[in-house]
N, C-alpha and C positions, 0 to 999 in steps of 0.2 A: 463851441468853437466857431469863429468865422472866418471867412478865409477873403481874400480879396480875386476878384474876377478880369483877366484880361481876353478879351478876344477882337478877332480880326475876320471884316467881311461877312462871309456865312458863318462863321461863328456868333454874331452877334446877336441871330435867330436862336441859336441854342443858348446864348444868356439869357435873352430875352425872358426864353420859358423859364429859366432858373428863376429870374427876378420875379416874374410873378404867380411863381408858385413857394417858394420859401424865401422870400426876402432875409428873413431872420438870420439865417447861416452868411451874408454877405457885408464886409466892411467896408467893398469901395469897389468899383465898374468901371475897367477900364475899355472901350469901345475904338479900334483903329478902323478908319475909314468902314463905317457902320450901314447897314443895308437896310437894319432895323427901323428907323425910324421914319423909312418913305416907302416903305412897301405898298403901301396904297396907290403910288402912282406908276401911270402905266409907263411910264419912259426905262422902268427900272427891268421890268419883265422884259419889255423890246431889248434894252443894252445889254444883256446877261445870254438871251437867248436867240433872238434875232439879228443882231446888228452885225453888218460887216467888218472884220477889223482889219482897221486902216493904216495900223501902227506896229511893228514890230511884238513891243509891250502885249498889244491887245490881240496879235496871233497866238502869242504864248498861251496867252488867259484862254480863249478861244478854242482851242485846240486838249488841252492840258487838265484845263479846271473846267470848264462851260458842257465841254464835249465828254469828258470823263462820264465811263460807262455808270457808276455810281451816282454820283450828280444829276446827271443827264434823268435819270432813272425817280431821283427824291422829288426833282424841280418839277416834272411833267408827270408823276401820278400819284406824289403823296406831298405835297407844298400848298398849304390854305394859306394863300398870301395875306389874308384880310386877319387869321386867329396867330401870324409871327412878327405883328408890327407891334412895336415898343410906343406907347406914351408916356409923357414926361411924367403924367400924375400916376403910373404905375409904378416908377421909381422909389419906392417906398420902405422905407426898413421894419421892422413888425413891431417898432415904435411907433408908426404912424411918419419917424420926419424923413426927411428927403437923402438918399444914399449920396455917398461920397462919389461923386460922377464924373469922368473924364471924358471929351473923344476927341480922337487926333483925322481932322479932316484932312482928306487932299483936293485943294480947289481945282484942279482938272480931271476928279475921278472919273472915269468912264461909265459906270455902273450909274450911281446917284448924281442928280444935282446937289450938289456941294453948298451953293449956293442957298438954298430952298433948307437944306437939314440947318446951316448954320444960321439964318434967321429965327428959326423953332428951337435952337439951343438956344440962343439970345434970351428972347422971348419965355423962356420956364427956366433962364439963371441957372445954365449947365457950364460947366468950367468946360472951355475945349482950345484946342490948338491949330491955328489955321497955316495948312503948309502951301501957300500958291502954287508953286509950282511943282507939285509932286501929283499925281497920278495913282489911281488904285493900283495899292500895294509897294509904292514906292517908296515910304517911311524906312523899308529894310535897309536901303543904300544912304540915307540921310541923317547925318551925323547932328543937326538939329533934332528932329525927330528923337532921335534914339535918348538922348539929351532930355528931351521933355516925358519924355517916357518912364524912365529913369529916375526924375524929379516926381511922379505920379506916384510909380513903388513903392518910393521910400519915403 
C-alpha cells in the first residue's frame, strides 16, 4: 500500500527521512514552504534561531514555534543540518523513477530564500507553486493556495 505525503516546514525534515529510507511506500510528496531543500545554507539556521522578528507574523513564530521548549531542544542538540537536507536525485520511487512531487513556495518566507529553493526546483523539473506574496505559513489564509493544494490531492 502507498500512501501520499503532505507536509509543512519542519515537517518536511521528517519526509525527507521517509523519502529516503522507504521510497517504496510513497505515491506523491506534497512539500508547503519546505526547509528541506536549503538546509545547507547558513541564512536558514540564523532566520529560525537568531534573527530578530520584525513582524507581527514572525513574533508569533518566534516566540510559539522557534522558542518552543521542544524545538528549541531538537534544533540545538539533536539536528545534523547537513544528514536532513532533501536532494532532488533522492526523490526516487523504489522504481528507480522520479516521485510525484509538489511544493507550494511562499516568495517572502522568512525562514528560506524562496528565491534560491525555486531556481533548484526549476532546474530537477519539480512541479511547484509560487505564492509571491505569502510568507511562511501563510498558505493557511490563502484561498489560492488551498486551491492548488487541493488540485495536488486529488
Amino acid at each position: 500500500m502507498k500512501f501520499s505525503c503532505f507536509s509543512l516546514s519542519y515537517g518536511t525534515v521528517c519526509l525527507s527521512w521517509i523519502v529516503q529510507t522507504c521510497p517504496q511506500y510513497i505515491s506523491r510528496l506534497i512539500f508547503i514552504d519546505p526547509i528541506c531543500f536549503a538546509l545547507f545554507e547558513p541564512y536558514v539556521v540564523y532566520n529560525f534561531i537568531y534573527r530578530t522578528p520584525y513582524k507581527l507574523g514572525h513574533l508569533y513564530m518566534y516566540y510559539f514555534v522557534c522558542r518552543e521548549m521542544g524545538t528549541s531542544y531538537v534544533i540545538s542538540r539533536h539536528f545534523w543540518w547537513t544528514q536532513n537536507n532533501l536532494y532532488a536525485e533522492q526523490i526516487r520511487s523504489s522504481s528507480n523513477k522520479q516521485l510525484s512531487t509538489y511544493v507550494l513556495l511562499a516568495g517572502r518566507d522568512c525562514i528560506i530564500n524562496a528565491d534560491l529553493v525555486r531556481d533548484y526546483l526549476i532546474n530537477n523539473k519539480i512541479d511547484y507553486y509560487w505564492a509571491p506574496n505569502l510568507s511562511h505559513g501563510d498558505y493557511m489564509r490563502d484561498k489560492a493556495s488551498w486551491k492548488k493544494i487541493s488540485e495536488w490531492i486529488s
